[in-house]
N, C-alpha and C positions, 0 to 999 in steps of 0.2 A: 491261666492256670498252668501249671506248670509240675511235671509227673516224671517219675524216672522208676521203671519197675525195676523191681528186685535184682532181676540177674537180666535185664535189658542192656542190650548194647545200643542204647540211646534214648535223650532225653526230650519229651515231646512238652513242646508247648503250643495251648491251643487258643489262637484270640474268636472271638465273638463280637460281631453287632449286628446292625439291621441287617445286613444283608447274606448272613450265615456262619460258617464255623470254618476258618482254617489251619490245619496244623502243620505247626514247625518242626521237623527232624535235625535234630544236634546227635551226630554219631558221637560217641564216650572218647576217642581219642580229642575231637576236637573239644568235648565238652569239658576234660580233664585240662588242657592246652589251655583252655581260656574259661577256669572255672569262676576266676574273680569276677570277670564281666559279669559270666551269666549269673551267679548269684546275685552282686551285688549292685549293679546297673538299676537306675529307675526309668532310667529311657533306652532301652535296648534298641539297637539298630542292624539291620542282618543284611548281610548278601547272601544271595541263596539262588539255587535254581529251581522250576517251578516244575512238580511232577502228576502228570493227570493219569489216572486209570480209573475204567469202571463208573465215571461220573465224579471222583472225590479228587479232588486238587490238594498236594501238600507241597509245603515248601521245605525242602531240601537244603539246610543252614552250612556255607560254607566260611562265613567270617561272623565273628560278633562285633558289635562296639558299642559303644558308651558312651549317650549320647546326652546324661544326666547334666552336663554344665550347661546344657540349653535350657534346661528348666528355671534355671535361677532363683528365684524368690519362691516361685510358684507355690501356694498350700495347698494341698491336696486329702482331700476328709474322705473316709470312707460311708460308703451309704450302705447300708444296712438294711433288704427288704425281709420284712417280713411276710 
């Protein structure tokens, strides 16, 4: 998922699976800088540093990249739960 509030100076993205919820911070200068990535990448790839406070860990996005030619063929369906 991927969010950018109104008048936020940065856009979060948050992955999920078994083992819980981590969020990405992209400050607006860099997310302006490298907005083609972030939009339009289907295999996003980040370097980032890792911030803990208070028990919640987020990552801290200091480069993107683009990592979609590794996918090659790949199809990819979305599922749908209801």
């Amino acid at each position: 998922m991927r969010q950018r509030p109104g008048k936020g100076n940065a856009v979060f993205i948050t992955l999920e699976d078994e083992t819980g919820v981590l969020n990405l911070i992209i400050w607006r200068h860099l997310a302006e800088r490298q907005r083609r990535i972030l939009l339009s990448a289907r295999l996003l790839g980040v370097w980032a540093e890792i911030q803990r406070a208070d028990g919640v860990q987020h990552l801290i996005v200091r480069r993107l990249y683009d990592y979609s030619h590794l996918l090659g063929e790949l199809q990819v369906h979305s599922r749908d739960f209801h």
